[in-house]
C-alpha positions in Angstrom: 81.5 162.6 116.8 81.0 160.7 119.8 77.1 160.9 119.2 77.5 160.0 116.1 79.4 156.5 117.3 76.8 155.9 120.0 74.0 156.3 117.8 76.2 153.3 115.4 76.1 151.1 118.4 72.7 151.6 119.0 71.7 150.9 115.7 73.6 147.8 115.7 72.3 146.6 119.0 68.9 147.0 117.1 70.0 144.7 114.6 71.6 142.4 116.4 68.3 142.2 119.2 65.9 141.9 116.0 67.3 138.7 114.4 67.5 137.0 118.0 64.4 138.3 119.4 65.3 139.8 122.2 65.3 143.9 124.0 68.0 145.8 123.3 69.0 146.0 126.8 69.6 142.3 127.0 72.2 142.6 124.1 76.2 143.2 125.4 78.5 143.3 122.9 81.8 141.8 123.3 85.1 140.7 121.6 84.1 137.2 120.2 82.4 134.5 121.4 85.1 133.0 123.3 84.9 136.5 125.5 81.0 136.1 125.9 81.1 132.3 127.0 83.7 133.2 129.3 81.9 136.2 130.5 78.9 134.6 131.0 80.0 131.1 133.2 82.5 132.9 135.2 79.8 135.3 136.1 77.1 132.6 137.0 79.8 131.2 139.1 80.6 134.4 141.3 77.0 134.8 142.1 76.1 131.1 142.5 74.2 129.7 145.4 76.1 127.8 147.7 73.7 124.6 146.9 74.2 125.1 144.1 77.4 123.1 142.8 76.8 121.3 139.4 77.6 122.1 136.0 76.4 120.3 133.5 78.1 121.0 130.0 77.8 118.5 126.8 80.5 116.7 125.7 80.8 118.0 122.7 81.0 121.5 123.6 83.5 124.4 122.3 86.9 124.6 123.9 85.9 127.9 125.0 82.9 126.7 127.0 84.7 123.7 128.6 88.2 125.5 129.5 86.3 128.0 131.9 84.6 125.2 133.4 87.9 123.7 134.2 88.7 127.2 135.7 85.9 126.5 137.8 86.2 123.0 138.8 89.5 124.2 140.6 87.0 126.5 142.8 84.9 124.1 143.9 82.5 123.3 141.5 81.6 119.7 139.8 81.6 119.9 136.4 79.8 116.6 134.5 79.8 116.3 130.9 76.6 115.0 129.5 76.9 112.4 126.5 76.2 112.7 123.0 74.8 109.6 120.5 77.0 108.5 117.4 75.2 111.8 115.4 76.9 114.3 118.2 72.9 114.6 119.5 73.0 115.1 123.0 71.6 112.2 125.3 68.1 113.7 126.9 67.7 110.9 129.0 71.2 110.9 130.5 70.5 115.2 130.9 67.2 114.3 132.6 68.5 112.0 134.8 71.4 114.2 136.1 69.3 117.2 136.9 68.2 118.4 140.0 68.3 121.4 142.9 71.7 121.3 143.0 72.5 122.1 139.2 73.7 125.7 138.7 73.6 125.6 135.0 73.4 123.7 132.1 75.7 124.9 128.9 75.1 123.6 125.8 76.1 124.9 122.1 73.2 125.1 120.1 74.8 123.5 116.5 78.3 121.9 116.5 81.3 123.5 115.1 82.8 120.6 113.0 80.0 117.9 112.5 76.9 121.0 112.3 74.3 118.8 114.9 71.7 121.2 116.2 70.6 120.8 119.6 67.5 120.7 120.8 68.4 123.3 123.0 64.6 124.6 123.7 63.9 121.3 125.2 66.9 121.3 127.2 66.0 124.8 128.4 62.5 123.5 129.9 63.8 120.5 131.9 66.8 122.7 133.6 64.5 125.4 134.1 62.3 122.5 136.1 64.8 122.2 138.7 65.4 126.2 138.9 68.8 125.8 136.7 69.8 128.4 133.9 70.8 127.6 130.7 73.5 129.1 128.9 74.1 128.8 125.0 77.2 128.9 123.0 75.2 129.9 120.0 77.7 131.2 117.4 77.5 128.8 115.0 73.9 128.8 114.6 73.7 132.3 114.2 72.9 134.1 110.4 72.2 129.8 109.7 69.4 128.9 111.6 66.4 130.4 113.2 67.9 131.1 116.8 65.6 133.2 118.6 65.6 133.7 122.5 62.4 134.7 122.8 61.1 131.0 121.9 64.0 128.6 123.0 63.7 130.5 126.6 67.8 130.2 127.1 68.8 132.8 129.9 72.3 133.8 128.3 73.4 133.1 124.6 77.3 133.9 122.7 78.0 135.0 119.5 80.9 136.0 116.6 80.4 138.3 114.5 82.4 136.7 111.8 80.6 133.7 112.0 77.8 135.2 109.9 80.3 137.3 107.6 80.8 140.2 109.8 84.4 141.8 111.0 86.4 139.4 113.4 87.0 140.3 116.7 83.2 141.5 117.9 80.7 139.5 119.2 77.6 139.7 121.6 76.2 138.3 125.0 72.5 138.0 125.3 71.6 138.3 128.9 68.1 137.8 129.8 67.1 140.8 131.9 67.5 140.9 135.2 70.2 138.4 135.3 73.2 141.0 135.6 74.2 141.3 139.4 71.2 139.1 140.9 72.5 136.0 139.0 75.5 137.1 136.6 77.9 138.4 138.2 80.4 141.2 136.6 83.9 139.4 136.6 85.7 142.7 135.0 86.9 146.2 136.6 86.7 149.5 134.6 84.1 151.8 133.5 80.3 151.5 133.0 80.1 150.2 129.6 78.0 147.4 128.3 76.1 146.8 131.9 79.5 146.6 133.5 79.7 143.7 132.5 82.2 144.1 129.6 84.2 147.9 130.2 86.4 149.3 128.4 86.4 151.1 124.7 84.1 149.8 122.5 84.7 148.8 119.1 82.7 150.9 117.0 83.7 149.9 113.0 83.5 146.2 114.6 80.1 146.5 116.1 78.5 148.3 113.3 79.7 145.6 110.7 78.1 142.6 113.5 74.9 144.7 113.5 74.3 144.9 109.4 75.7 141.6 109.0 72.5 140.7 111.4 70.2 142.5 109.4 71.4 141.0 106.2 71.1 137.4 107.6 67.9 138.2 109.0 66.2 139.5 105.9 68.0 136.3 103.5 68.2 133.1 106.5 65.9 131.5 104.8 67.3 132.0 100.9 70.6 130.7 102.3 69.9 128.2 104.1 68.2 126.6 101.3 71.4 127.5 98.9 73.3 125.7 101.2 71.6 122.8 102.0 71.4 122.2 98.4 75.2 122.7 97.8 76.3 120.7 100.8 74.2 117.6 99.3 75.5 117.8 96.3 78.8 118.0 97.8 78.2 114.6 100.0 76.7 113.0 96.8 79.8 113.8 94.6 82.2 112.9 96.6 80.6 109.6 98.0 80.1 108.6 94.5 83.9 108.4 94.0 84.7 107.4 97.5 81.7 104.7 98.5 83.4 103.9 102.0 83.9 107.0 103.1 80.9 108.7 105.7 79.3 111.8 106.8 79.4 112.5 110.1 76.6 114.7 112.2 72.8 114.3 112.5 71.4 114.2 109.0 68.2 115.1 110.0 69.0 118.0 112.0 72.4 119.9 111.4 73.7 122.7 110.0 73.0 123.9 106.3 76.8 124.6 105.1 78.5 122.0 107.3 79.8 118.7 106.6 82.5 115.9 108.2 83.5 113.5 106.4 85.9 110.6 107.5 87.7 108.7 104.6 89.2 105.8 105.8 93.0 105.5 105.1 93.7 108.7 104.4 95.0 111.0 107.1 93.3 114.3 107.2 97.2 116.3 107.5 98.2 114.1 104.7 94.8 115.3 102.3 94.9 118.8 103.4 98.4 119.4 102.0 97.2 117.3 99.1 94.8 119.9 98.3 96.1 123.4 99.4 93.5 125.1 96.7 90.8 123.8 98.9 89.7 125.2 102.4 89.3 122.4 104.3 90.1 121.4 108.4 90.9 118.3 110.7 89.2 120.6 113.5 87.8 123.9 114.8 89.9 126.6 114.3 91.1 126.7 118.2 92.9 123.4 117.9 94.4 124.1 114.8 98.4 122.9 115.5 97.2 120.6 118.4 98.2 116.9 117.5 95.2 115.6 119.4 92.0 113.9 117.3 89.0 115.9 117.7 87.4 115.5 121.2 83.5 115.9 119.4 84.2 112.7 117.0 85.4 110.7 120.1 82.7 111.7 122.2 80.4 110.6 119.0 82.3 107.0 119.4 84.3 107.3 116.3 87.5 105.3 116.9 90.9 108.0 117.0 92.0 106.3 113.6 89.0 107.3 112.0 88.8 110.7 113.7 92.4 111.2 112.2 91.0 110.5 108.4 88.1 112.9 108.8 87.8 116.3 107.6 85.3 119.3 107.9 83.9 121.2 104.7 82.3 124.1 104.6 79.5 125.8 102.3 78.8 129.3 102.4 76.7 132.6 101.3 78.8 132.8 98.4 80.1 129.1 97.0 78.7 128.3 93.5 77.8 125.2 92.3 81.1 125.2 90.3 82.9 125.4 93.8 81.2 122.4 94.8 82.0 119.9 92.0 85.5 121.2 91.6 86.1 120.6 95.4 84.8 116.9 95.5 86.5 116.3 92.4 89.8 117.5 93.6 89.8 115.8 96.9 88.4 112.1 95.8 91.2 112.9 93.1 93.3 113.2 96.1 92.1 110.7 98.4 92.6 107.6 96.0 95.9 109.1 95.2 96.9 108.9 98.5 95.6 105.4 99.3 97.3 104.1 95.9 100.4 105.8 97.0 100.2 104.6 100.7 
């Protein structure tokens, strides 16, 4: 039985390394991305150079990338968030100008979670690896969506969910680019041997096997679905700014995610059209600042006022949403939104 299991995990470790590119060694597998960002910046910390003091994140980065740098910012460290333009793209020339020798890292996801921008994180990757920085990349949103492969954007260490690309909840992986574990990542847990020492303890089998085939799925229809999705999410935008001709998409049009769309409707709270609309699944926000009060820190770091960021929602497309799906949505919430502006 337990050869069974490890030759599950192997398998999956396969799948996981083939649709990133990477060896099999350089693939740890985790509980989430939240565990591998947090694995991954606390260990670069441990090991870091005593020059070496800077952290440079974007401002627009996952709460689970930016809450371990506060962790670190009580140790010592300076962490300085690099700017984004009004489409959430981050500022190259501001990045640029902020490198230098004393730069440990540089973090930065490679799409956003609620507006779907895609970095240009290969870029990025070449002017920190100028000035002897790493690069680490909270990559779980652009995973099973996008082409994401390691072997050509050159990050050092990369996060992932399983469930982002319709795999179990509650796995995920770490790409760690050989050689980094104990020269340059350092292991921040204590227990037994497992996954390089960096991540001991049991692993889950059921989970990882489900990430591994949902890899190889993606892999084998990325670019079917992307297409799909792209397609549905325009038609989306188009039906729904038909009815509503003020309202606005957020995000980089030219270079975001396929499935993902925000859109800020002026007047109409996003609390107040969610509960307007229970039948559709909609959010205000990534799902780790769902009950928070706060507007979303990404649309304020885009420049979008805190009213508007309050009146903006975040839609997503998927594998399996129909064409149906899509009309009856916008529909529903335009029906919805001129309600609530009629109403007050």
């Amino acid at each position: 039985m337990g050869r069974q299991a490890s030759a599950a995990v192997a398998r999956a470790r396969e799948q996981v390394a083939a649709l990133i590119g990477c060896e099999i060694s350089e693939i740890v597998f985790t509980g989430g991305a939240t565990e591998s960002n947090n694995l991954a910046l606390l260990g670069f910390a441990e090991n870091a150079e005593s020059s070496r003091k800077r952290i440079l994140i974007s401002a627009v980065e996952h709460k689970s990338v930016s809450a371990p740098c506060d962790i670190l910012a009580t140790r010592g460290f300076v962490i300085e968030e690099v700017p984004v333009d009004h489409s959430g793209l981050l500022r190259l020339e501001v990045l640029k100008d902020r490198l230098g020798e004393d730069v440990l890292f540089v973090s930065v996801q490679a799409a956003n979670n609620e507006v779907g921008t895609i970095q240009p994180v290969e870029e990025i990757t070449r002017y920190a690896h100028a000035c002897g920085a790493l690069v680490h990349c909270d990559a779980a949103q652009a995973l099973g969506k996008v082409q994401f492969r390691v072997d050509r954007i050159g990050v050092d260490l990369a996060s992932f969910s399983g469930h982002k690309l319709y795999g179990p909840k509650g796995v995920g992986a770490l790409f760690v680019r050989q050689g980094l574990v104990g020269s340059q990542v350092a292991v921040v847990f204590g227990g037994g041997g497992q996954e390089l020492g960096l991540r001991p303890g049991t692993l889950n089998v059921p989970g990882i096997v489900g990430m591994g085939l949902s890899c190889e799925l993606a892999k084998s229809r990325l670019g079917e679905d992307a297409v799909q999705m792209g397609r549905l999410r325009d038609l989306f935008e188009e039906k729904l700014l038909s009815a509503l001709p003020d309202a606005r998409v957020n995000g980089n049009r030219a270079s975001r995610l396929p499935g993902t769309t925000s859109v800020t409707i002026k007047g109409v709270p996003s609390d107040a059209l969610m509960a307007n609309v229970p039948q559709v699944c909609i959010s205000d926000g990534s799902a780790c600042t769902s009950g928070t009060m706060a507007p979303s820190h990404v649309l304020l770091a885009m420049g979008i006022s805190r009213e508007e960021a309050e009146c903006t929602v975040r839609i997503g497309v998927g594998r399996y949403t129909t064409r149906e799906d899509v009309e009856a949505g916008a529909g529903l919430l335009s029906k919805a939104a001129l309600g609530l502006r009629f109403h007050g």
